[in-house]
VOBAPA-991861 format. One record per atom (N, C-alpha, C): x, z, y; residue in one letter. Coordinates in steps of 0.2 Angstrom, whole numbers, padded with zeros to 4 digits, always signed. Example, Ala and Ser with C-alpha at 12.3 -4.5 7.8 and 13.67 -1.06 7.14 Angstrom:
+0066+0039-0028a
+0062+0039-0022a
+0066+0039-0016a
+0064+0035-0011s
+0068+0036-0005s
+0064+0039+0000s
This chain:
+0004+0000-0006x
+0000+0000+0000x
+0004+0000+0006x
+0009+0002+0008x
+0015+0005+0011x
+0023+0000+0011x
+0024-0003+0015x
+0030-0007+0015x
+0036-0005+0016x
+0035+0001+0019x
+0040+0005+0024x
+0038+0011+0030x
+0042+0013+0035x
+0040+0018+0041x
+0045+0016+0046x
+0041+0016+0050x
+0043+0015+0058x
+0044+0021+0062x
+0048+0023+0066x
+0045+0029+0072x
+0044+0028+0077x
+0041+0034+0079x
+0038+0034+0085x
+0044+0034+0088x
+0044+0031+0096x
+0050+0032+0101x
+0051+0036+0106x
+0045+0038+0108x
+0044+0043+0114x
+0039+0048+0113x
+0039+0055+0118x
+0033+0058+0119x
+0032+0063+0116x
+0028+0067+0115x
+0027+0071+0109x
+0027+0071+0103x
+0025+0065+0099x
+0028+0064+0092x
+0034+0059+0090x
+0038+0059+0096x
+0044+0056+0097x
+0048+0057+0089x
+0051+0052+0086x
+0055+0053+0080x
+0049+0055+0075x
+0044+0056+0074x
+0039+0055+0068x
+0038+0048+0067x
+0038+0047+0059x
+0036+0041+0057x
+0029+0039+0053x
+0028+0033+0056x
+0021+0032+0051x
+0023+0024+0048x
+0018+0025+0041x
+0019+0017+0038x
+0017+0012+0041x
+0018+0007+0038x
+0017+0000+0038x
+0016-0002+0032x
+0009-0004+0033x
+0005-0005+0027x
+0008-0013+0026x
+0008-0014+0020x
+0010-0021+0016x
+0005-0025+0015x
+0003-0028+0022x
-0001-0032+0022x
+0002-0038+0024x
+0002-0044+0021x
+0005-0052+0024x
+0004-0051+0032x
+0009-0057+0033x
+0007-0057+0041x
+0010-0051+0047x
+0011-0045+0044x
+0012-0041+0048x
+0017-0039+0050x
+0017-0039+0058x
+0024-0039+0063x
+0023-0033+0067x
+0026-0029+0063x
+0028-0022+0068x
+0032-0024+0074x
+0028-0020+0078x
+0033-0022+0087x
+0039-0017+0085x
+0046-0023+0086x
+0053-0021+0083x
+0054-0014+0090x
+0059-0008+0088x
+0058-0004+0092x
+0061-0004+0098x
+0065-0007+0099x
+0068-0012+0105x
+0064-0014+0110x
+0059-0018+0108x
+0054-0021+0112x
+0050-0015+0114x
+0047-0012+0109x
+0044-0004+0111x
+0046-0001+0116x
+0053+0001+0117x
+0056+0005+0122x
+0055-0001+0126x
+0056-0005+0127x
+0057-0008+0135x
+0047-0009+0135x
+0044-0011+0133x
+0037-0012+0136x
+0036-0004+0137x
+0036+0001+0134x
+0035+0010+0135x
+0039+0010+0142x
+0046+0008+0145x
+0047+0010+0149x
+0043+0005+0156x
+0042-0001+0154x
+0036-0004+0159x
+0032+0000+0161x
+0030+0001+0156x
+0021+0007+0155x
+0022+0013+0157x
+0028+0015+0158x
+0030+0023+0161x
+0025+0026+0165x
+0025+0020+0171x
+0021+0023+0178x
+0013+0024+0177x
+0012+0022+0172x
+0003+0020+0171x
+0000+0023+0165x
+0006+0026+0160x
+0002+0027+0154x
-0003+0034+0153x
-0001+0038+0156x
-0004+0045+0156x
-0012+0044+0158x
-0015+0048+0153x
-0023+0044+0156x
-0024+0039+0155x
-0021+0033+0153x
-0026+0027+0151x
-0030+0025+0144x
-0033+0022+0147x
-0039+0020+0140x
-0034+0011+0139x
-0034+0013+0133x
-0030+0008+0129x
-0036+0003+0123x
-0031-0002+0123x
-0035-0007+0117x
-0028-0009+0111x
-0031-0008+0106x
-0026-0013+0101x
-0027-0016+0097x
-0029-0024+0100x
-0035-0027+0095x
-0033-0029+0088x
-0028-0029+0087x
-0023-0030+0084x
-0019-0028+0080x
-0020-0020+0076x
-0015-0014+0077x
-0012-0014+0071x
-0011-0016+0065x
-0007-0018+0063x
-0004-0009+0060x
+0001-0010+0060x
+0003-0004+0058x
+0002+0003+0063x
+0001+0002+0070x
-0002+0005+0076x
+0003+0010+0079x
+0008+0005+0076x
+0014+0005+0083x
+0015+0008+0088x
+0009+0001+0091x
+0007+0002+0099x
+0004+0006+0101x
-0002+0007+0098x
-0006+0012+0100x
-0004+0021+0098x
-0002+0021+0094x
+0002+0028+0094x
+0005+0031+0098x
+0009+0027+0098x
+0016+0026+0104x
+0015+0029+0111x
+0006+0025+0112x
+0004+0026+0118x
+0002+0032+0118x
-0003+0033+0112x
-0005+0042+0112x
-0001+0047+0113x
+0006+0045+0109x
+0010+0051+0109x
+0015+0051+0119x
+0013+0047+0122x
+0017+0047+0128x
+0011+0047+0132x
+0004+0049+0131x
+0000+0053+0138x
-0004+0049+0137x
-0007+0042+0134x
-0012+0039+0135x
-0018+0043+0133x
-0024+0043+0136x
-0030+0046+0135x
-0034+0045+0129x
-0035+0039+0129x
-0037+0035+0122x
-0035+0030+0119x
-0035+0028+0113x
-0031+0021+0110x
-0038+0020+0107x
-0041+0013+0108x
-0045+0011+0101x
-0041+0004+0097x
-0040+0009+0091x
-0038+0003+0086x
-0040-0004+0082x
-0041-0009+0081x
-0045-0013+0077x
-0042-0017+0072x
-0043-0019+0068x
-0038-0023+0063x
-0043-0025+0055x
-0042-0032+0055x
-0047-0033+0049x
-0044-0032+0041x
-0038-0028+0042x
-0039-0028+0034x
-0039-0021+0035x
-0045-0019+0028x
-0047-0011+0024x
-0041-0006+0025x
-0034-0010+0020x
-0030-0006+0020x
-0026-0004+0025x
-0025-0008+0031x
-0021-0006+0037x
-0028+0000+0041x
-0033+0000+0040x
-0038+0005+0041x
-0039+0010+0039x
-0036+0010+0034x
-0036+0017+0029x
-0030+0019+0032x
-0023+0014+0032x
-0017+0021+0033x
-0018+0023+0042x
-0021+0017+0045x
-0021+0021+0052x
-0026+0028+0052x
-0033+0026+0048x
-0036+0035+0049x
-0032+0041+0046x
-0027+0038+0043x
-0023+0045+0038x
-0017+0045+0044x
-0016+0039+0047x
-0010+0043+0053x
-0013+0045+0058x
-0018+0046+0061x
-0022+0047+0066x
-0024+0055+0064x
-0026+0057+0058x
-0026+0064+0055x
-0020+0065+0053x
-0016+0064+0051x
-0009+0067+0052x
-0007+0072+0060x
-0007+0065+0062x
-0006+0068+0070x
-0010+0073+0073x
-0017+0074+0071x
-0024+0078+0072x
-0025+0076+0079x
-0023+0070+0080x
-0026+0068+0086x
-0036+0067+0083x
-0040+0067+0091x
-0046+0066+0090x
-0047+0059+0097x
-0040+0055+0099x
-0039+0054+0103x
-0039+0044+0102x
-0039+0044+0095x
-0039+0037+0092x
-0049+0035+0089x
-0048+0030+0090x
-0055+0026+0090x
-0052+0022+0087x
-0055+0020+0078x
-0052+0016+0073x
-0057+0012+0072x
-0059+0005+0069x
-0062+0003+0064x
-0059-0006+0066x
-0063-0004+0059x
-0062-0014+0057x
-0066-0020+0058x
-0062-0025+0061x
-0066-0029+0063x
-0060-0035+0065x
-0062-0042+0066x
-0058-0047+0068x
-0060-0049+0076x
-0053-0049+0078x
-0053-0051+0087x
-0053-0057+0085x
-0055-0057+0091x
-0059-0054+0097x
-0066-0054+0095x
-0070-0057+0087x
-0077-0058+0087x
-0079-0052+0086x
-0077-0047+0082x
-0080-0041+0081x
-0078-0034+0087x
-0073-0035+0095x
-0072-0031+0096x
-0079-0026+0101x
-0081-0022+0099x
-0087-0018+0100x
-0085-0018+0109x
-0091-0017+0112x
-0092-0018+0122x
-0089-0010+0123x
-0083-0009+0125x
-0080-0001+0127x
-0085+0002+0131x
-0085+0008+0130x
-0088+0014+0134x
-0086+0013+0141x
-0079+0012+0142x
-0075+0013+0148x
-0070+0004+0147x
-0071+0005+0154x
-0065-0003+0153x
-0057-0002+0151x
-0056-0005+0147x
-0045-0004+0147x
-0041-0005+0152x
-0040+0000+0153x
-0033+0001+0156x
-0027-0003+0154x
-0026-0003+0150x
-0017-0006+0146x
-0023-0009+0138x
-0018-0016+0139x
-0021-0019+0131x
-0016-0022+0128x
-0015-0020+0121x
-0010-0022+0118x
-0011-0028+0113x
-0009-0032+0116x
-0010-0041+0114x
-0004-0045+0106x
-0004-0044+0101x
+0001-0045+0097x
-0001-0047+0089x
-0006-0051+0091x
-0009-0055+0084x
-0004-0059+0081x
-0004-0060+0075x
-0002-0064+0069x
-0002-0071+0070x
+0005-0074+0074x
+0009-0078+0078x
+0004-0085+0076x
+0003-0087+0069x
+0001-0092+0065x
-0007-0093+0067x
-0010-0087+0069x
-0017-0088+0069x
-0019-0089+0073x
-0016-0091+0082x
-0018-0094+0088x
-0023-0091+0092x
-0023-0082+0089x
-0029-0079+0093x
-0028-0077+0101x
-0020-0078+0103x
-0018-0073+0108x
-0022-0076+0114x
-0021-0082+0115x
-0024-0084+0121x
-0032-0085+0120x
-0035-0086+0117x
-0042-0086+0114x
-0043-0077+0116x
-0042-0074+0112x
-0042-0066+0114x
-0041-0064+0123x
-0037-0067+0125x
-0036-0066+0133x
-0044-0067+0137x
-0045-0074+0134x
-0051-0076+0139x
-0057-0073+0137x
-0058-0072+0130x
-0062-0066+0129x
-0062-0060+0132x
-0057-0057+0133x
-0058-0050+0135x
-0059-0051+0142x
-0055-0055+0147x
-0058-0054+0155x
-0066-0059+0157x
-0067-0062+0150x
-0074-0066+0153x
-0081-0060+0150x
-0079-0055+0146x
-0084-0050+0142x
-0082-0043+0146x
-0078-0043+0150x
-0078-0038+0156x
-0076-0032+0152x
-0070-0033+0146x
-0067-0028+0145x
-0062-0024+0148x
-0060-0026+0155x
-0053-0023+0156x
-0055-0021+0164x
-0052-0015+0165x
-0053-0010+0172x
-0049-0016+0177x
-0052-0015+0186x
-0047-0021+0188x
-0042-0021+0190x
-0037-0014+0187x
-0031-0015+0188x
-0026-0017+0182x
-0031-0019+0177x
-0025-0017+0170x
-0020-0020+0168x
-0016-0019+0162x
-0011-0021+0164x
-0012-0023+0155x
-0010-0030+0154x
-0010-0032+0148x
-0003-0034+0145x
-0001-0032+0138x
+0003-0033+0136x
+0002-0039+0129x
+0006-0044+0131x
+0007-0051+0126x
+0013-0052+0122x
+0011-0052+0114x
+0016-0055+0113x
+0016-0061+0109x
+0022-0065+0108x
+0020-0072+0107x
+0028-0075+0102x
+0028-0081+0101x
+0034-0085+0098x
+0036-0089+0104x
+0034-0090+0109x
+0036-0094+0115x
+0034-0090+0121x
+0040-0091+0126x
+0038-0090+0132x
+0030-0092+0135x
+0026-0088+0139x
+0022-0091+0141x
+0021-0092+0147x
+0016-0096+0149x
+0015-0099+0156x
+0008-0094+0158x
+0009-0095+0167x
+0004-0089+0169x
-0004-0094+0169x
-0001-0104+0170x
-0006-0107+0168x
-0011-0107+0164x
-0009-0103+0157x
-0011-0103+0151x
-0016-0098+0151x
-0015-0094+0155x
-0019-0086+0155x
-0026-0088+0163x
-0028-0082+0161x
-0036-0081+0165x
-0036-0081+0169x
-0040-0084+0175x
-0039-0081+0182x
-0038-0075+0183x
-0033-0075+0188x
-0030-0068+0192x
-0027-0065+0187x
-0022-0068+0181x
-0020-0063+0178x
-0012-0065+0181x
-0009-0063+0182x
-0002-0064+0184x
+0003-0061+0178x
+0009-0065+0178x
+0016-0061+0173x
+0020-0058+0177x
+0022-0054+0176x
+0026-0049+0181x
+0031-0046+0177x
+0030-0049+0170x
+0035-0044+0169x
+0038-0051+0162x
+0043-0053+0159x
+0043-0057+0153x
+0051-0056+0149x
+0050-0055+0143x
+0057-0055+0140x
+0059-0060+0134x
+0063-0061+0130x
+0062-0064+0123x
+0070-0059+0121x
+0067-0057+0113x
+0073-0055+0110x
+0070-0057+0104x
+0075-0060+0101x
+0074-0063+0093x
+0070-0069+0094x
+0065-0068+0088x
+0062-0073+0088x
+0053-0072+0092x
+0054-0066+0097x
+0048-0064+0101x
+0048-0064+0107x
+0046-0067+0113x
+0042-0068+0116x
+0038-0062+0121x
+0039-0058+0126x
+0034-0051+0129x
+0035-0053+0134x
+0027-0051+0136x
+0027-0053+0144x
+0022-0046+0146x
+0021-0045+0151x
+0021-0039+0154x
+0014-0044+0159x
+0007-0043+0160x
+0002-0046+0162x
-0001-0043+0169x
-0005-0044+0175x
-0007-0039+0177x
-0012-0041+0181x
-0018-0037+0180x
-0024-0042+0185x
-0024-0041+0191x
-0022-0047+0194x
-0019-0049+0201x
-0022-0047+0207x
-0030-0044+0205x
-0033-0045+0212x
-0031-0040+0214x
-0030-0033+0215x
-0027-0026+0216x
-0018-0026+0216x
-0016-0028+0213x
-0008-0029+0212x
-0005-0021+0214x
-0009-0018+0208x
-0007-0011+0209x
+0000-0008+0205x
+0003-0012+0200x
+0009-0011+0197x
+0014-0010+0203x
+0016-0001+0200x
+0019+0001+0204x
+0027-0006+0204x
């Protein structure tokens, strides 16, 4: 069920590891890229409402929870990656993650509260990232300062993305691709 373990890099559960379920397809965010997108995210994480449509081993969204985000909700269509995230989510005795399954962007449920920080890093093959972008600012998922993170196989262009979403931030290491996104109208990144 389990392929390996990853740790967390910052925060209160700083150095604890959680699995990586052995599911095909699945690209854990190397931890390199983690610390650098964590230290983008410094100014802004405490208190926000997070999205990971995508969550995979839940990397991202832990990572967040463990360095002050409010809430993370998780989503991921296979069972198994669902089961290890509720057993790391109770491990952690957080009450602070929002779990279930489902495929993005069709199944992602209308939030309570709009996202703050959304973490963008679907399964390179399946061409959901961009599709997923325009879903989430056309169905009024995101607060209008948020800040989105994308990750991709190729640089992207700001062309390619929503109105008013701007890049402001962009890196490639290896064979990945992170961009740092921000909805423009407000240009509240510190």
């Amino acid at each position: 069920m389990a392929r390996g373990e990853i740790r967390i890099i910052g925060g209160e559960w700083r150095g604890r590891k959680i699995k990586v379920p052995d599911v095909a397809d699945l690209r854990p965010t190397p931890d390199r890229i983690r610390e650098t997108l964590f230290n983008w995210l410094a100014p802004v994480i405490q208190g926000a409402y997070c999205l990971d449509p995508f969550a995979g081993s839940g990397a991202l969204g832990f990572e967040a929870l463990s360095r002050g985000a409010a809430h993370v909700v998780m989503v991921d269509q296979s069972p198994d990656v669902i089961n290890i995230l509720q057993a790391e989510a109770a491990m952690f005795k957080t009450e602070n993650a929002e779990i279930y399954r489902g495929s993005s962007p069709r199944d992602l449920k209308t939030p309570q509260k709009k996202f703050d920080i959304v973490f963008l890093d679907p399964p390179f093959q399946e061409n959901l990232l961009l599709p997923t972008c325009s879903f989430l600012a056309e169905n009024h998922f995101l607060a209008e300062s948020a800040l989105i993170y994308l990750e991709a196989k190729t640089m992207l262009q700001e062309s390619e993305l929503p109105e008013h979403w701007k890049i402001i931030k962009s890196k490639k290491a290896g064979q990945v691709a992170y961009h740092l996104v921000e909805i423009s109208k407000n240009n509240v990144y510190p």
